[in-house]
C-alpha positions as CSV (number, residue, x, y, z in Angstrom):
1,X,-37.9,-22.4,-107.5
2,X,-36.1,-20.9,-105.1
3,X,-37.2,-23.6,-102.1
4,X,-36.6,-27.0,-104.4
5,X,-33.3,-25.2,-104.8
6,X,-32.2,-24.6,-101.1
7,X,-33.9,-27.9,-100.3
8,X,-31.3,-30.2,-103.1
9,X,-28.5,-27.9,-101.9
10,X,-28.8,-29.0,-98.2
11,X,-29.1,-32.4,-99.5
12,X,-25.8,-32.0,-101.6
13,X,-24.2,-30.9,-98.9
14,X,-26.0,-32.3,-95.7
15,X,-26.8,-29.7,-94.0
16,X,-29.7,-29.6,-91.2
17,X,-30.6,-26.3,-91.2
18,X,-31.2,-23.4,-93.9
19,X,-31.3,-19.6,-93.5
20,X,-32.9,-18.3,-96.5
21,X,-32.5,-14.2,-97.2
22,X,-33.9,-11.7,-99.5
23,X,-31.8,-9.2,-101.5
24,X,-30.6,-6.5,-99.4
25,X,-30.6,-8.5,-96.2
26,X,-27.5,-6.6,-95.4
27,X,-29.8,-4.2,-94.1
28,X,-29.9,-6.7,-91.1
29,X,-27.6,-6.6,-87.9
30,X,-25.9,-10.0,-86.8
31,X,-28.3,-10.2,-83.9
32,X,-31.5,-10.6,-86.5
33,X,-29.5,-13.1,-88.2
34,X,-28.8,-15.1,-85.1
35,X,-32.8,-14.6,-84.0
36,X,-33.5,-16.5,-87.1
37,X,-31.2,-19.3,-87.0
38,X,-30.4,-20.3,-83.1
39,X,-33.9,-21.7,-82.5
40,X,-33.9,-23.9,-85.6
41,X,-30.3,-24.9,-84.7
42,X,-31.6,-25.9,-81.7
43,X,-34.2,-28.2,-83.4
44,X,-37.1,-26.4,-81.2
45,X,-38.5,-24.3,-83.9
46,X,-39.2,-25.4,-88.1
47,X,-40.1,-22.1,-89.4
48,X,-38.3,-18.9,-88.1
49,X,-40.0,-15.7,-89.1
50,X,-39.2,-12.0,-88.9
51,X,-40.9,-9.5,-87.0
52,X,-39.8,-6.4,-89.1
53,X,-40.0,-2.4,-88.0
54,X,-41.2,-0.8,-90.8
55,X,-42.6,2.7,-91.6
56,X,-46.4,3.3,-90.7
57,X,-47.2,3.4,-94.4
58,X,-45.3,0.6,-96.0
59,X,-46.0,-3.2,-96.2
60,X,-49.6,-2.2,-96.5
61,X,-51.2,-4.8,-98.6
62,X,-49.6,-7.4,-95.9
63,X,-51.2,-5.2,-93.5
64,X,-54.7,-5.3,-95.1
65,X,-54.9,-8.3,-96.9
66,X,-51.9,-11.1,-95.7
67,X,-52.0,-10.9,-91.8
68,X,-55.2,-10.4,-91.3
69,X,-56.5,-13.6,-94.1
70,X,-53.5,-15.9,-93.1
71,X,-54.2,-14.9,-89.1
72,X,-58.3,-15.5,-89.2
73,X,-57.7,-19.0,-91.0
74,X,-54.3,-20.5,-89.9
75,X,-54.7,-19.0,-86.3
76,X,-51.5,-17.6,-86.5
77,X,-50.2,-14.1,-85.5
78,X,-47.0,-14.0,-87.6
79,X,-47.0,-10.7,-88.5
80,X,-45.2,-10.9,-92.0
81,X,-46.5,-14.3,-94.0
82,X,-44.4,-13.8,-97.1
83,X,-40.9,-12.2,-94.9
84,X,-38.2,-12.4,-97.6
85,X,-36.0,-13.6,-94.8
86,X,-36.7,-17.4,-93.0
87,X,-34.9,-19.8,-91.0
88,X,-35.8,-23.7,-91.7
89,X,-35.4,-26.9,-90.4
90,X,-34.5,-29.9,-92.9
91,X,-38.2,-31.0,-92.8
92,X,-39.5,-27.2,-93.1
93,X,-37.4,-27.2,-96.4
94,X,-38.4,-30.2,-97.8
95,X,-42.3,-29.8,-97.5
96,X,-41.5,-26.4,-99.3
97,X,-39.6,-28.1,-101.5
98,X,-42.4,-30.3,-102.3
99,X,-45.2,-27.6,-102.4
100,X,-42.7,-25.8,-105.3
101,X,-42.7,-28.5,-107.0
102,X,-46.8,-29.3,-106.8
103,X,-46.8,-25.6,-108.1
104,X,-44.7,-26.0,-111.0
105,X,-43.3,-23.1,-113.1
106,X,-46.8,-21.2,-112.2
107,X,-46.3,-18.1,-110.8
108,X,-48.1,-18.7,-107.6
109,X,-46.2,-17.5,-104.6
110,X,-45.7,-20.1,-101.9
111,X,-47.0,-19.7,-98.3
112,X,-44.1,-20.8,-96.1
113,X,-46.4,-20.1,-92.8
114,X,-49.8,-21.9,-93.7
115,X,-47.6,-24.4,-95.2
116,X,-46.1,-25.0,-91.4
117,X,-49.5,-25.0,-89.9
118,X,-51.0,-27.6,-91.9
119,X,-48.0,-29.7,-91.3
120,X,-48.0,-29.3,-87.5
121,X,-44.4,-27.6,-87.1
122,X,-43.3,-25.4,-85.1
123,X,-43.0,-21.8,-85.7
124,X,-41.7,-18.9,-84.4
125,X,-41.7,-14.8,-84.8
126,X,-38.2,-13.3,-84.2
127,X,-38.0,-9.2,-83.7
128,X,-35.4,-8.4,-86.3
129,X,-35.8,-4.8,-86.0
130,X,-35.9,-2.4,-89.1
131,X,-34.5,-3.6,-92.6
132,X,-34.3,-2.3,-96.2
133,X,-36.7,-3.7,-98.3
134,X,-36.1,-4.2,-102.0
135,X,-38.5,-2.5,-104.5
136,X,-39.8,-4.4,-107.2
137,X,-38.6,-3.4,-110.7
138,X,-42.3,-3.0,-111.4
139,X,-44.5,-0.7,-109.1
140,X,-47.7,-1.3,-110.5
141,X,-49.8,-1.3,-108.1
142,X,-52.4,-3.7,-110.5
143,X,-49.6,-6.2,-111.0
144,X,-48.4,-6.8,-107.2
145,X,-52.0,-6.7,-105.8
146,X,-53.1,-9.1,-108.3
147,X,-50.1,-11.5,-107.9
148,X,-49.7,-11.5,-104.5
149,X,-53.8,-12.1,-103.9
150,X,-54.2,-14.0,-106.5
151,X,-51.5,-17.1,-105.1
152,X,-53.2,-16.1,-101.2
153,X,-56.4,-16.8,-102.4
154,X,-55.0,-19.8,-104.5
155,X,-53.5,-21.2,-101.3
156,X,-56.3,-20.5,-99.0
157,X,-58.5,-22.9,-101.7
158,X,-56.2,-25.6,-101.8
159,X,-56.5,-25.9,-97.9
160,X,-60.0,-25.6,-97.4
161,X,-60.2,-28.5,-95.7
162,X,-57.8,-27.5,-92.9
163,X,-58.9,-23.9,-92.4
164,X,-62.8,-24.1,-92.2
165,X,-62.1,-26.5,-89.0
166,X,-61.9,-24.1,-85.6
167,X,-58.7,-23.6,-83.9
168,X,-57.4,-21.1,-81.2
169,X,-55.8,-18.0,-82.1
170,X,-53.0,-18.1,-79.7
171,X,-51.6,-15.0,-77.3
172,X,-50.4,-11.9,-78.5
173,X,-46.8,-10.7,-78.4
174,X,-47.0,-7.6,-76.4
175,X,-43.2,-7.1,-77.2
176,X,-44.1,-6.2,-81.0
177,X,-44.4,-3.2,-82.3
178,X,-43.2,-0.2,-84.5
179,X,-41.2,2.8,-83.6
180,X,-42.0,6.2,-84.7
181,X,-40.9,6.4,-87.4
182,X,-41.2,9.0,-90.9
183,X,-44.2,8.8,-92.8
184,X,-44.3,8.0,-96.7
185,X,-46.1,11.0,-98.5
186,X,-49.1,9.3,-99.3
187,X,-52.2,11.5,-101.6
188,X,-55.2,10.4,-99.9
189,X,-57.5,12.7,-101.9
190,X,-56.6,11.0,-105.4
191,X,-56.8,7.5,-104.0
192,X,-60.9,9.0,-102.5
193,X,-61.0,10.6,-105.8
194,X,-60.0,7.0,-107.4
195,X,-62.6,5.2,-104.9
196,X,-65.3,7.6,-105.8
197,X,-64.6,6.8,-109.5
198,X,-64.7,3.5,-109.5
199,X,-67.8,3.6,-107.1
200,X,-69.8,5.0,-110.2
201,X,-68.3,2.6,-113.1
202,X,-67.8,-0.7,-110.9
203,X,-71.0,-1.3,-109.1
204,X,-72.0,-4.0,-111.7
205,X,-69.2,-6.4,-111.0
206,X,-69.3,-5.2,-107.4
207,X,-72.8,-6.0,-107.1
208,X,-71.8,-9.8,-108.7
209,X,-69.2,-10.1,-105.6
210,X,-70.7,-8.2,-102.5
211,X,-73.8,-8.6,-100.7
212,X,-76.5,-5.5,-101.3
213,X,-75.1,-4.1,-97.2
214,X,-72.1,-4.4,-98.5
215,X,-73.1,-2.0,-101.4
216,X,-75.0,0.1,-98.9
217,X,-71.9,0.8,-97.0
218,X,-70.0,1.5,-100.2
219,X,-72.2,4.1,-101.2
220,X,-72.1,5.7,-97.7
221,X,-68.2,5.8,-97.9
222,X,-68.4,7.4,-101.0
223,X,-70.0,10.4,-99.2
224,X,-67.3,11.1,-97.0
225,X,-65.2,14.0,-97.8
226,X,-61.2,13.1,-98.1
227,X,-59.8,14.0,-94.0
228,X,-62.8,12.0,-92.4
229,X,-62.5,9.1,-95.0
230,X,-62.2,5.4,-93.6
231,X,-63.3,2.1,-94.9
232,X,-64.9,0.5,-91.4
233,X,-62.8,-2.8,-90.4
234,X,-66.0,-4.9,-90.3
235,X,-66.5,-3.9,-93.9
236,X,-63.3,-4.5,-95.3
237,X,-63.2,-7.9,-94.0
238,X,-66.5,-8.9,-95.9
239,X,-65.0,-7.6,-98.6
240,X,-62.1,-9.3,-98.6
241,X,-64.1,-12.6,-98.1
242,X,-66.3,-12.1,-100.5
243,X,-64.0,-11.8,-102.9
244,X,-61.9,-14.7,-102.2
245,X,-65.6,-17.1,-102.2
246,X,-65.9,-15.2,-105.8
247,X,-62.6,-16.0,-106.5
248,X,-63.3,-20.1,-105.7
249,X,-66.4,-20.0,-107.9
250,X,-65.1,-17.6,-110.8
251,X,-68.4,-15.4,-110.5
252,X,-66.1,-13.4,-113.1
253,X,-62.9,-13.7,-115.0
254,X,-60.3,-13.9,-112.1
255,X,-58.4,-11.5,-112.9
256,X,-61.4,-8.4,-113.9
257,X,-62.6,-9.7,-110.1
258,X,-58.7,-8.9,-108.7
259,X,-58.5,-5.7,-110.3
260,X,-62.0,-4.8,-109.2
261,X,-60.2,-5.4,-105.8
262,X,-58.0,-2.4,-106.5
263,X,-60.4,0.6,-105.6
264,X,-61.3,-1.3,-102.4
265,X,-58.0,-1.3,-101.8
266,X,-57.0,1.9,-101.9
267,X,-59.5,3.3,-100.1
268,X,-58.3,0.8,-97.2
269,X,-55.0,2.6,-97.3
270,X,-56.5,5.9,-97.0
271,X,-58.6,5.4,-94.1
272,X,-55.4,3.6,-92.9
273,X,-53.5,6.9,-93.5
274,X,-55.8,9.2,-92.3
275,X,-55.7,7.4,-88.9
276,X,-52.1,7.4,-88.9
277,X,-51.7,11.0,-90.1
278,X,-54.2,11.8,-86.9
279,X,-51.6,10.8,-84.2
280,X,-53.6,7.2,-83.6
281,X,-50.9,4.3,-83.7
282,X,-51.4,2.5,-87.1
283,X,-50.2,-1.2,-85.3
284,X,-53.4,-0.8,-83.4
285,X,-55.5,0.0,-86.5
286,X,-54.2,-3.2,-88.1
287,X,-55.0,-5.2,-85.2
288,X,-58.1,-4.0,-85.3
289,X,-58.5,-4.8,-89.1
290,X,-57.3,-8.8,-87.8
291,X,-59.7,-8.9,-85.3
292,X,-62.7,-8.6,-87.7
293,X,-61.2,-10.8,-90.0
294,X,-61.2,-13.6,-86.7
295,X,-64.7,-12.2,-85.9
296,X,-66.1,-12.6,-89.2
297,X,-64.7,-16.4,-90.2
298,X,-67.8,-17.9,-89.7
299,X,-69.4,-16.0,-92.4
300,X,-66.6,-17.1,-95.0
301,X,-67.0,-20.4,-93.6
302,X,-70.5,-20.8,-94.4
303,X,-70.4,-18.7,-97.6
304,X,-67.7,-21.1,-98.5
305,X,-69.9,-24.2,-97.6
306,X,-73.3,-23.0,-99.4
307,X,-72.3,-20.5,-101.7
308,X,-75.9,-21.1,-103.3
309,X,-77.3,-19.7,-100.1
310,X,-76.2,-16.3,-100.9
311,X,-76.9,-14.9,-104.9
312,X,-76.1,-11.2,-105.2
C-alpha cells in the first residue's frame, strides 16, 4: 500500500517529511508544491491538504457524499478528504502506515484526514489552484460510487466512538473558492429519467433503508419535471445517513444497499446542475448540502445508538 510504502522509505532513508503526489501532479505549479510541503517542514502542520479549483461539475461525489460526511463527523472543513496530493510529517506517515497495514490487501480506501483528527495532529488546507485530474481506467459510475462509499462508510464505523462525541466545526476559509470556469455537458433529463425509474422498481429496498418522510419526499421529487428538478439538502443528508446506519447493520446485502444509492445519487447531481446551469454559484450549493449534514448529526447519532427505535 501505497502509505506503508512511503512510510519504510523515509525510514530507509531518514527523512522527516514526505510529499506524496498523484499521477499527473505536473498539472501543479511550484507554488502548490511549496504550499504543501513548507508548513510540514516547518514541523507546525502533520497533514497538508489541497484546496483544488475545479470545474463546477466535477469532483461531485466528494461534493455530495465526502465533504459533507467527513465535515458533519470529524468537524473538519478540508474540502477534498481523499486529495491525491498530501504533505506528511514522519508521525502523519506512520499512523497511515499503520492504518494500511490494519487494512490489509482489502480494498478499502484509507482516510488520511479522519485519520489526523482522531490522532490529534495538525492539519492544514493549502489553495493549490487548478490541477489535472487523472481519470480512472474504469468510468463506471456503479464501481467508483460503490468503492469509494463503501471504505467512507467502512471508516466512519470503525470510529464510532470518536465521531458520535460533539466537537466544534471550526471557521470557514473565506479565501476558498472556484473560478468560473467551463461546464462539463451534463444530461440532466436521463439522470431524472433514471431517478424516475428507479423510483418505481426500488421502493422495496428503499423502503428497508429510509424512513416513510423520506419516501414521501421521494415520491414528491419524482413529480418534478427535468429544469425545476432538485433533491432538497435536508433530504439528501437523511438519505445519506440512513444509508450508512443500514450499511452498519447490513439491513441488505452491502453492496444491493450501495447500488440502491446510485439513483439517489444522480438525482443529487442533477439538482446540483440545474442550480449551476441557472447562474447560482455551485460552492454555495455544496455548502449548503454540509450544513445539513452538521444540522442533522444528531439524528445519525441517535439512529446509530438505537437503531431498534426506528424500523422502516
Amino acid at each position: 500500500m501505497l502509505f506503508i510504502g512511503a512510510y519504510e522509505l523515509a525510514q530507509k532513508y531518514d527523512a522527516k517529511h514526505i510529499l506524496i503526489l498523484g499521477p499527473d501532479s505536473g498539472s501543479l505549479s511550484p507554488e502548490a508544491l511549496s504550499q504543501l510541503t513548507t508548513s510540514v517542514m516547518a514541523d507546525s502542520v502533520d497533514l497538508a491538504v489541497p484546496y483544488y479549483y475545479l470545474p463546477p461539475n466535477a469532483g461531485l461525489v466528494n461534493s455530495a457524499i465526502l465533504y459533507p460526511l467527513t465535515r458533519a463527523l470529524f468537524a473538519t472543513r478540508i474540502r477534498y478528504p481523499l486529495a491525491i496530493d498530501l504533505g506528511l510529517s514522519l508521525r502523519m506517515a506512520e499512523r497511515l502506515a499503520g492504518a494500511g497495514q490494519r487494512l490489509g490487501q482489502n480494498d478499502a480506501l484509507l482516510w488520511p484526514v479522519s485519520e489526523a483528527v482522531v490522532a490529534g495532529y495538525n492539519i492544514d488546507e493549502f489553495d493549490v489552484g487548478t490541477r489535472a485530474l487523472p481519470q480512472p481506467a474504469d468510468p463506471d459510475i456503479r464501481a467508483i460510487l460503490g468503492l469509494i462509499t463503501s471504505s467512507l462508510f467502512s471508516d466512519v464505523e470503525a470510529k464510532a466512538a470518536f465521531w458520535q462525541r460533539a466537537r466544534r466545526l471550526p471557521p470557514g476559509r473565506a479565501n476558498l473558492g472556484s473560478p468560473p470556469g467551463a461546464e462539463r455537458t451534463t444530461d440532466v433529463a436521463s439522470m431524472v429519467e433514471g431517478f424516475r425509474l428507479a423510483y418505481s422498481n426500488l421502493q422495496e429496498i428503499w423502503g428497508l433503508v429510509l424512513p416513510p418522510a423520506a419516501m414521501v419526499g421521494l415520491k414528491r421529487l419524482s413529480l418534478l419535471d427535468a429544469g425545476s428538478f432538485r433533491l432538497p439538502e435536508n433530504l439528501w443528508a437523511r438519505i445519506v445517513y440512513d444509508f450508512l446506519v443500514a450499511y452498519r447493520l447490513r439491513t441488505i446485502n452491502r453492496g444491493h444497499l450501495l447500488g440502491a444509492l446510485i439513483p439517489l445519487y444522480l438525482a443529487w447531481v442533477a439538482g446540483h446542475v440545474n442550480l449551476a446551469a441557472s447562474g447560482s454559484d455551485p460552492e454555495r450549493h455544496i455548502e449548503a448540502v454540509a450544513a445539513a449534514f452538521d444540522a442533522d448529526k444528531p439524528y445519525l447519532v441517535s439512529r446509530w445508538r438505537w437503531p431498534d427505535r426506528f424500523n422502516p
